[in-house]
C-alpha positions, 0 to 999 in steps of 0.5 A: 178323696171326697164326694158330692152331691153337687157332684157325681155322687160316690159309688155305692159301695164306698157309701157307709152310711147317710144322715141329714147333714153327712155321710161316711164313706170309705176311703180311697186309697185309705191307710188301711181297709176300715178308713173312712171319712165323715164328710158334710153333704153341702159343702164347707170348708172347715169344722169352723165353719159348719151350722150346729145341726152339721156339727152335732152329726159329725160329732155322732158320727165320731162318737159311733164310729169310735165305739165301733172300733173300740169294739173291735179292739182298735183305737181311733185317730181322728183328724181333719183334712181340709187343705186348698179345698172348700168342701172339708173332710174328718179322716177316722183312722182305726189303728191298733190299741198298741200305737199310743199317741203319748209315744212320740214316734207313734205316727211312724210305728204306725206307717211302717207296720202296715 
């Protein structure tokens, strides 16, 4: 679920991080305890759609959080999720360095060990 400014805003402790143009949240309900979401603080309804300043901090966003995770020893799966909303979401999923996405069941690896 994403938040808002325009909105109520989240609740602190879900907040991660704020930029000019983004924030990162925790997840609710998220797969697993570090999902987070990079989410753009004006609303747009996809990546297609974002200014070039809000793309290049999603874009560093991505890039810190996967340096992050690969710190921790886990890959990232990063996705866009922006269906039948107008405010577009990047779902980052760190995920263990086991689950490789060339397997082709590695989604379902992933679902049934948690």
């Amino acid at each position: 679920h994403a938040y808002s400014r325009a909105h109520a805003p989240p609740p602190p402790f879900q907040v991660v991080s704020v930029g000019q143009h983004c924030y990162v949240a925790l997840a609710r309900g998220g797969v697993n305890s570090q999902h987070v979401l990079i989410l753009p603080i004006q609303h747009y309804q996809s990546s297609l759609t974002l200014p070039d300043e809000v793309s290049l901090e999603v874009e560093e966003y991505k890039k810190a959080l996967k340096e992050m995770f690969k710190s921790r020893g886990l890959s990232s799966f990063i996705y866009e999720r922006n269906y039948k909303t107008d405010h577009m979401q990047i779902q980052v999923l760190p995920i263990h360095k086991k689950y490789k996405v060339g397997n082709k069941n590695w989604i379902l690896d992933i679902y049934f060990s948690l």
